[in-house]
N, C-alpha and C positions, 0 to 999 in steps of 0.2 A: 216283634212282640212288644206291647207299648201295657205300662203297670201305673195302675193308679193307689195309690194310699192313701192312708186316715187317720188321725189317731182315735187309739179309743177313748169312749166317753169319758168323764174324770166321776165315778160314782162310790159316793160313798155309804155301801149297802152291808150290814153286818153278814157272813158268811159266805161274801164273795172275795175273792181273793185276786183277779184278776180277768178286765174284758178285751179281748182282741179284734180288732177289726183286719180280716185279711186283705191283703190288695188283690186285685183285680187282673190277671193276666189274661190279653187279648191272644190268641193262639191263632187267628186268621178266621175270614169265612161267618165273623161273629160270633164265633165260638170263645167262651171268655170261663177263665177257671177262676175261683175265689179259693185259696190255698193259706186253711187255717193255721195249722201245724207242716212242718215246724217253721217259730217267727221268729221274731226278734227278741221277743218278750219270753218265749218258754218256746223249748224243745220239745215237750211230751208231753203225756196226761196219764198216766199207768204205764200202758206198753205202748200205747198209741202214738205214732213217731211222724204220721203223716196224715194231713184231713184237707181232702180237695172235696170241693162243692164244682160240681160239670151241670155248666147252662144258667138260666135254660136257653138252649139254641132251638132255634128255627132253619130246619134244611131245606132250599126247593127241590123239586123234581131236579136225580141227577148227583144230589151232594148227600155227605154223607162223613161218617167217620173215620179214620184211617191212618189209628197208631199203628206202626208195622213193628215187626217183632225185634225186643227188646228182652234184657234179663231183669233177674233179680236171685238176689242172695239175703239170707239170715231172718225175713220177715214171711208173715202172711199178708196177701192184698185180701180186702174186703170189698164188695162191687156191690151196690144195691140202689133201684132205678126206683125214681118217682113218675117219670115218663117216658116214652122211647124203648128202645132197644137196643142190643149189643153184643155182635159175636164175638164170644172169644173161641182162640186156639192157641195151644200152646203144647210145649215139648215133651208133654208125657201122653199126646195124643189126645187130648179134650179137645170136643167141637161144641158148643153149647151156646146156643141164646138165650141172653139174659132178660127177662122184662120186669115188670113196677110189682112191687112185694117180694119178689124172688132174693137170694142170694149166691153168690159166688164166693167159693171161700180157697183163695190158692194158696198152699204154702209151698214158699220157694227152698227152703231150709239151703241145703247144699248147691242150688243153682237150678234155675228152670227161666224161661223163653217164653214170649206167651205176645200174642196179636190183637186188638181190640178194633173190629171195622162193623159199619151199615152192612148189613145184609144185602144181595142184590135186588131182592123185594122191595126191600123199604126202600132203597138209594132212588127206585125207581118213582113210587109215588111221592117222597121227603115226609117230612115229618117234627114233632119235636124230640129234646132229647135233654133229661134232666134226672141227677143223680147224684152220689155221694161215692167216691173212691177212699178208702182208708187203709196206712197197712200199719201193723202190729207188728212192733218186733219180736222176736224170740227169744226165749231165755237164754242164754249161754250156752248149757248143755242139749238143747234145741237147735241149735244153729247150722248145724250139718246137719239136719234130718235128710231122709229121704224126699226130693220135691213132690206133691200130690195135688190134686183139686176134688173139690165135691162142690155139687150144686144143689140148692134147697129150694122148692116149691114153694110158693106161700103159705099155701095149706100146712105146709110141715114147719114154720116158723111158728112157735107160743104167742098166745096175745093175753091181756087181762083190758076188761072195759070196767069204767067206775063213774056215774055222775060225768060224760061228758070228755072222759079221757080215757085214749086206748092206747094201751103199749103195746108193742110188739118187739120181742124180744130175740133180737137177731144172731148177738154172738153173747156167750158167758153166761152171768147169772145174774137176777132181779128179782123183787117183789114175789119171792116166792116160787118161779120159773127158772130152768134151766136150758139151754138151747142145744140141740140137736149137734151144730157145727162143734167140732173136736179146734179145740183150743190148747195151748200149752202153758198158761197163766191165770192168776185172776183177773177177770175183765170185765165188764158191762159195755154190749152196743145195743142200744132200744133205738125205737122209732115211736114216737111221744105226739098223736091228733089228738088235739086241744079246744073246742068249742068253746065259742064266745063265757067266758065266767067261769070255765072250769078250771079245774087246777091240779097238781102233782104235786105230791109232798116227794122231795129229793132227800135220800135218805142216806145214813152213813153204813152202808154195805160196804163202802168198798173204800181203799184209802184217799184214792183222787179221783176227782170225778168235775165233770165239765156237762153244759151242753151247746150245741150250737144249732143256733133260731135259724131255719130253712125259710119258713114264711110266717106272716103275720109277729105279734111283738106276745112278750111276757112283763110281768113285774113280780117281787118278791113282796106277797103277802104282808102288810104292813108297816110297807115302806115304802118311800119315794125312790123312783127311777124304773126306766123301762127301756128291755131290751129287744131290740131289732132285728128283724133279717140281717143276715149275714155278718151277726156275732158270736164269737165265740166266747160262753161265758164260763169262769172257773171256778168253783166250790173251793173252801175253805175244807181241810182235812177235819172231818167230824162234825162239822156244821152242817146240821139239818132245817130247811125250810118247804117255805111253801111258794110255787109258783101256781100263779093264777093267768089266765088268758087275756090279756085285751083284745077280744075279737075272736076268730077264728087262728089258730097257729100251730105251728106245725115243727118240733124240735129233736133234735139227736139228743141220745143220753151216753157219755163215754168215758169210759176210766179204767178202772184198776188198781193194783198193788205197782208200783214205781218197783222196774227193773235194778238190781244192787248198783251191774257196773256201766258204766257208761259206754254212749252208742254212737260210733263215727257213721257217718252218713256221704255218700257222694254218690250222685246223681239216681244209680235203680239200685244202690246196694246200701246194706246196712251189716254192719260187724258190733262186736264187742270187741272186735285186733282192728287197728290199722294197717296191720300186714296184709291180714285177708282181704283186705279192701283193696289194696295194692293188683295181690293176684287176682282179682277178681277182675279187675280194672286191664291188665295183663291178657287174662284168656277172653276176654272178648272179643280183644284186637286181634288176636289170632284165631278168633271163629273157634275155641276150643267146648265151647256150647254147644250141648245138642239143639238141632235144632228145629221149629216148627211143621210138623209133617207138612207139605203142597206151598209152603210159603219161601218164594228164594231173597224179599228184601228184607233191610235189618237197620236201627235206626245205630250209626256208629256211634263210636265212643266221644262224649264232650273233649275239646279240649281243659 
C-alpha cells in the first residue's frame, strides 16, 4: 500500500477554520482510498469519526471488490455510491445491493460483521466504482445498542433544488428537511450538485460542519481562494457564508453537535472506554462474533 500526501493550501478565508487534503491510499488493482477523517489535523466533525472517498476505480472483466468480513463496534457506517455497485452482508442477515443515490445505514452499536464484494454480475462484465464510506460515532449511552441495518432507495432520500443547486439529504437534518434514516445524534450528511454559478448559502444549523469537494472546485463568495476535489473543508462554529460553483461541482455537507467525551479509535472499532476497545480487539481473535451467514473468511486482527 503506497500513500501519497499534501499539505493543505495556506487560505486565508473568514469562516473557514480549516482545509484538509487527504492522502491517497493505493489498496491494489488501482483501487486508491482518499481518507479524509480522521488526520492529522482534526479527528472529527460532530460525530463524524471517519470520511473515506472509494475510486474511482476502473474493473475489467473478472475484477471486482472483495472486503471479506470484518466487525465493528460503537459507530454507524454510512455507504452512498455515485457509481458502481456493492453488496453487502453482514451478521444480522442483510443481503442487499447498494447503487448511486441509494443509502446504507448499519449500526454496529454492540458488535456486528458485515462483507462488502462485486456481485457475480458485475465481476463478470467490470465496471466503475465510486463512492463515499463514513461512520458516525455513537453517543455513549448508544454504544451497546442493539447492531441493525436499513437500506434507503433514492426515491425515499429528501431533496430541495434552488437556482442551480440540489441537496439531497441523506442522514439528520437540513434546510428545513429531515431524513428517514434513524440517527442517535445531531447530524447533517447532504449531497450538494452544484451548476456552473450556483451556490449554497452554508448555514449555522448545526455546531460543526464541513464539506468535502467530490468534483469540480468551490470559492466562498466574496473572497479569494478556491477549493478543490478532494478537500476537505472546515466551517468556523457559527459562520455562515456563501459558496458559489466554479464550473460544475459536486460536494458533501457534514457535521453536527461534537460528541462531550472522547473517542479511542483502532482499526473497525470505536469506544468511548479503552477497555472496550481492548475486548473488542479480544473477541475477534477468538471468532466470538457472530458471524456472516454463507461467508467462512474474515479479514484478522491488525497487529
Amino acid at each position: 500500500m503506497t500513500i501519497q500526501t499534501s499539505l493543505a493550501p495556506e487560505l486565508d478565508i473568514e469562516g473557514v477554520e480549516q482545509v484538509i487534503l487527504p492522502p491517497v491510499r493505493d489498496l491494489g488493482d488501482g483501487f486508491q482510498v482518499r481518507r479524509a477523517l480522521p488526520s492529522a489535523q482534526r479527528r472529527m466533525v460532530g460525530p463524524f469519526i471517519f470520511f473515506d472517498q472509494m475510486g474511482e476505480a476502473v474493473f475489467r472483466s473478472g475484477e471486482g471488490l472483495d472486503v471479506r468480513p470484518h466487525p465493528h463496534i460503537g459507530l454507524s457506517t454510512v455507504t452512498y455510491l455515485i457509481e458502481g455497485e456493492i453488496l453487502h452482508r453482514d451478521s444480522v442477515g442483510s443481503l442487499q445491493a447498494i447503487r448511486p443515490g441509494e443509502v446504507n445505514w448499519m449500526t454496529a452499536g454492540s458488535g456486528i460483521v458485515h462483507s462488502e464484494r462485486t456481485s457475480a454480475e458485475n465481476r463478470a462484465s467490470g465496471g466503475k466504482l465510486f463512492g463515499l464510506q463514513t461512520w458516525v460515532a455513537l453517543p455513549k449511552e448508544a454504544e451497546e445498542t442493539a447492531p441493525a441495518f436499513s437500506h434507503h432507495k433514492a426515491h425515499e432520500i429528501p431533496f430541495t433544488e434552488d437556482a442551480g443547486t440540489r441537496l439531497t439529504l441523506i442522514a439528520g437534518s437540513s434546510d428545513g428537511m429531515t431524513s428517514p434514516l434513524k440517527t442517535w445524534s445531531d447530524m447533517v450528511y447532504a449531497d450538494i450538485a452544484m451548476q456552473d454559478g450556483a451556490r449554497y448559502r452554508v448555514k449555522a444549523e448545526h455546531i460543526e460542519r464541513a464539506i468535502y469537494v467530490v468534483s469540480g472546485a468551490v470559492e466562498v463568495e466574496g473572497q479569494t481562494g478556491t477549493f478543490a476535489a478532494g478537500q476537505l473543508v472546515v466551517f468556523k462554529p457559527d459562520a455562515e457564508l456563501v459558496l458559489r460553483a466554479s464550473g460544475p461541482a459536486r460536494l458533501m455537507l457534514l457535521g453536527g453537535e461534537p460528541l462531550p467525551e472522547k473517542r479511542h479509535i483502532f482499526w473497525n472499532f470505536v469506544s468511548s472506554s479503552a477497555d472496550r476497545i481492548e475486548q473488542a480487539k479480544e473477541d475477534w481473535r477468538e471468532q466470538r462474533f457472530a458471524p456472516v451467514p454463507g461467508e467462512h473468511e474474515f479479514i484478522p486482527l491488525p497487529a
